[in-house]
C-alpha positions as CSV (number, residue, x, y, z in Angstrom):
1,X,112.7,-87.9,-146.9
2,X,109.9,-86.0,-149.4
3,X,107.4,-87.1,-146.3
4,X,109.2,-85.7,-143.6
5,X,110.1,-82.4,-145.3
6,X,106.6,-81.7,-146.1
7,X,105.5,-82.5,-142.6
8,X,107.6,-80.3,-141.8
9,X,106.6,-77.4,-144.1
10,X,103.0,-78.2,-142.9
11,X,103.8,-77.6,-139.1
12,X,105.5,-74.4,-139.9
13,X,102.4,-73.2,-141.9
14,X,100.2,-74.0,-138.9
15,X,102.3,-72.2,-136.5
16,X,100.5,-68.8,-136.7
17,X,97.4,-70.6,-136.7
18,X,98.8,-71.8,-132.8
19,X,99.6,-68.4,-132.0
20,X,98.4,-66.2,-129.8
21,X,96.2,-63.9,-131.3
22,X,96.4,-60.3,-129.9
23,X,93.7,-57.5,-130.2
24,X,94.0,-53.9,-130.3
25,X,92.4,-52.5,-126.3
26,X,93.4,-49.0,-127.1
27,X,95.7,-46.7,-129.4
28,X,97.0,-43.4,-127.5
29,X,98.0,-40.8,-129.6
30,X,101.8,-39.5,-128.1
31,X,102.9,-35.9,-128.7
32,X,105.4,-36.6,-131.1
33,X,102.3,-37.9,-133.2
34,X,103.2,-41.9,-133.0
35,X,101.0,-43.7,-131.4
36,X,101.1,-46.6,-128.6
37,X,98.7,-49.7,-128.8
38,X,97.9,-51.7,-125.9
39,X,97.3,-54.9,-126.8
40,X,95.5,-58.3,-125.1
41,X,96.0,-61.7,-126.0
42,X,93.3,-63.7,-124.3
43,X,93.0,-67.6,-122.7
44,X,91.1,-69.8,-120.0
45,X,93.9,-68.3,-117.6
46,X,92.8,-64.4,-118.4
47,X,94.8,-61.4,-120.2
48,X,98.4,-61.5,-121.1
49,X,98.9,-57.7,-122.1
50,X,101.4,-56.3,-125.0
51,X,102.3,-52.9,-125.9
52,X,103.0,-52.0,-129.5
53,X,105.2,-48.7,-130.6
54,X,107.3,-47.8,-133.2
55,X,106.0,-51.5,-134.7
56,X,107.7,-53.0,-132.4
57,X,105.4,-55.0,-129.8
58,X,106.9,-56.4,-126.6
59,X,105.4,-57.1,-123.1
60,X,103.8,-54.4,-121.5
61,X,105.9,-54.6,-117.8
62,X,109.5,-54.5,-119.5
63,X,110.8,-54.3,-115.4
64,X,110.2,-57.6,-115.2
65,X,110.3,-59.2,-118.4
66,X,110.5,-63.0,-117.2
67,X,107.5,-62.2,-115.7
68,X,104.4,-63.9,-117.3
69,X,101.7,-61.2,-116.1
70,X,97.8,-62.9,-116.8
71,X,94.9,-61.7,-115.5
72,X,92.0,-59.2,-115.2
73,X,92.7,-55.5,-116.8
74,X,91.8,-53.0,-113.8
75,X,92.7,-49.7,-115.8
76,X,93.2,-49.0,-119.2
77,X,93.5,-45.5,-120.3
78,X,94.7,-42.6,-122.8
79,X,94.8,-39.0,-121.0
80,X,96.9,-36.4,-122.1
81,X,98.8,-38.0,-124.8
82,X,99.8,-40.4,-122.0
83,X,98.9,-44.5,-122.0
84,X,98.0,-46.0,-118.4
85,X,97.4,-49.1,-117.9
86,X,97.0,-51.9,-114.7
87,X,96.1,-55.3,-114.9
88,X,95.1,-57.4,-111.6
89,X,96.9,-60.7,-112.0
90,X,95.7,-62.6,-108.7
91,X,98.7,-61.1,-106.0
92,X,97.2,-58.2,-103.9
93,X,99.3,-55.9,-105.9
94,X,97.7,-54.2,-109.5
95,X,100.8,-54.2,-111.7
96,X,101.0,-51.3,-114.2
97,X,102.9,-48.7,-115.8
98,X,102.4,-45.1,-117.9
99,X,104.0,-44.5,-121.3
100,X,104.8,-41.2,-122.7
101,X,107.0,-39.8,-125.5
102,X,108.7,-36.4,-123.9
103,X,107.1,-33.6,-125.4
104,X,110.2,-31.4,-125.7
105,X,112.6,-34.5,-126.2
106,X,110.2,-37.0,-127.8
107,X,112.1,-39.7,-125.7
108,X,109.8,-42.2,-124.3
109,X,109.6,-42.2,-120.5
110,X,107.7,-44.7,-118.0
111,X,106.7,-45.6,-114.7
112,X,106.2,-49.2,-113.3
113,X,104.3,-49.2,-110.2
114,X,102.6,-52.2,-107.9
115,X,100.3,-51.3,-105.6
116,X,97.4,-52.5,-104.0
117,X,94.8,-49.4,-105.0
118,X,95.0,-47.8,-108.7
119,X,96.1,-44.6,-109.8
120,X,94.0,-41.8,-108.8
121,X,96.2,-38.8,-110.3
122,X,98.6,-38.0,-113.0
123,X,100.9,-34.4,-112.5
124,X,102.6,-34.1,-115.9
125,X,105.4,-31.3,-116.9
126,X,107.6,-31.4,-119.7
127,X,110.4,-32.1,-117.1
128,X,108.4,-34.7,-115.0
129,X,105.7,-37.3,-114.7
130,X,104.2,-37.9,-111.1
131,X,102.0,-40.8,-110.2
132,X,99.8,-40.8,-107.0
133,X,97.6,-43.7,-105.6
134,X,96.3,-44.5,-102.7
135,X,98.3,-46.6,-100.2
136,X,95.5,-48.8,-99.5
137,X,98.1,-51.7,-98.4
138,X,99.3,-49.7,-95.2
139,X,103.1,-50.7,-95.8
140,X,104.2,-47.1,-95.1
141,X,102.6,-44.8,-92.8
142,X,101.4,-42.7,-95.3
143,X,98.6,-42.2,-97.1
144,X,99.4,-41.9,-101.0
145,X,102.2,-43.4,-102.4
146,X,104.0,-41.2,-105.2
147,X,106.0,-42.8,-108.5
148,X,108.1,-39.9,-110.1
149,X,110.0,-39.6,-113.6
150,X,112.3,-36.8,-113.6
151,X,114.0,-36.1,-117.2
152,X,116.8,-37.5,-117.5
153,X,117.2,-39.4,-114.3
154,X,114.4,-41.8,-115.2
155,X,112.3,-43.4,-112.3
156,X,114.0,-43.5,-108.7
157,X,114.3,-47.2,-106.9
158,X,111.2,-46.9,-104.6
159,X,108.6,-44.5,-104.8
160,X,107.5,-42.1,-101.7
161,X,105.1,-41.8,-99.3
162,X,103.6,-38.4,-98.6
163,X,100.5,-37.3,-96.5
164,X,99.1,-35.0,-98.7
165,X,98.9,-35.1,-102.5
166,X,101.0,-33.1,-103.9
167,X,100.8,-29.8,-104.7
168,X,99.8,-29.0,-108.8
169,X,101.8,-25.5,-109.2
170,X,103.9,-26.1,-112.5
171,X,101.6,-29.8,-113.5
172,X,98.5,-30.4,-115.4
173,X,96.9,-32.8,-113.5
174,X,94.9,-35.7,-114.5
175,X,92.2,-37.2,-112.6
176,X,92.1,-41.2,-113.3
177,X,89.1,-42.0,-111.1
């Protein structure tokens, strides 16, 4: 019995030893002065990315947490107190997402997106967040594909194709290129 419980006290001290490690990519200062980490835990398959806040670390695509996302990391970025990131996990489509803490609110808002072309600009306003890329995949007609967040509806079902990129008035806009 002494044998087996220290076996077993042994395999539980080994356990973080098994675990996978994860490594700070990027911290992003948010306007209400926390901070989000992106974080990577690598392997032989590729990436597996994590997103830390509020020390709490989960799964950076939370739309689709029995997902198991591993691959490349196409964009990983902190503009405007804003984190954007994308990683390329084999499918022609670039899964990714922007965190933000509201500045007026401080509530944390965020767009998934999954396209085949990355971001090229970011409209922020206290009241909204507006995404545009490319729409390199010709599934609409159109040639940019737009993900919105409007406080406090959140982010719509699908996002919308428009022909011309939207117009600034009442946005700082960031270019991601």
């Amino acid at each position: 019995m002494i044998k087996a419980g220290f076996a077993f006290v042994l395999a539980l001290a080994c356990l973080p030893a098994f675990a996978e490690t994860k490594k700070t990519l990027l911290d992003c200062p948010l306007s209400d002065g926390t901070t989000a980490s992106l974080l990577s835990a690598s392997n032989e398959d590729g990436q597996r990315l994590f997103v830390k806040l509020n020390n709490q670390t989960e799964t950076a695509f939370t739309d689709m947490p029995d997902s198991d996302f591993v691959g490349e990391i196409a964009l990983a970025k902190c503009t405007g107190s804003v984190l954007i990131y994308a990683m390329n996990y084999g499918s022609p489509y670039l899964k990714g997402a922007v965190l933000r803490k509201n500045p007026d609110s401080g509530t944390l808002e965020r767009i998934d997106f999954a396209e085949k072309a990355l971001p090229v600009s970011l409209y922020l306003s206290a009241r909204e967040m507006r995404l545009v890329i490319p729409n390199d995949g010709y599934e609409i007609p159109e040639k940019f594909v737009v993900y919105d967040y409007i406080t406090p509806k959140g982010q719509p079902e699908e996002p919308k194709g428009v022909n011309t990129v939207p117009d600034k008035k009442g946005f700082k806009v960031i270019d991601l290129k």
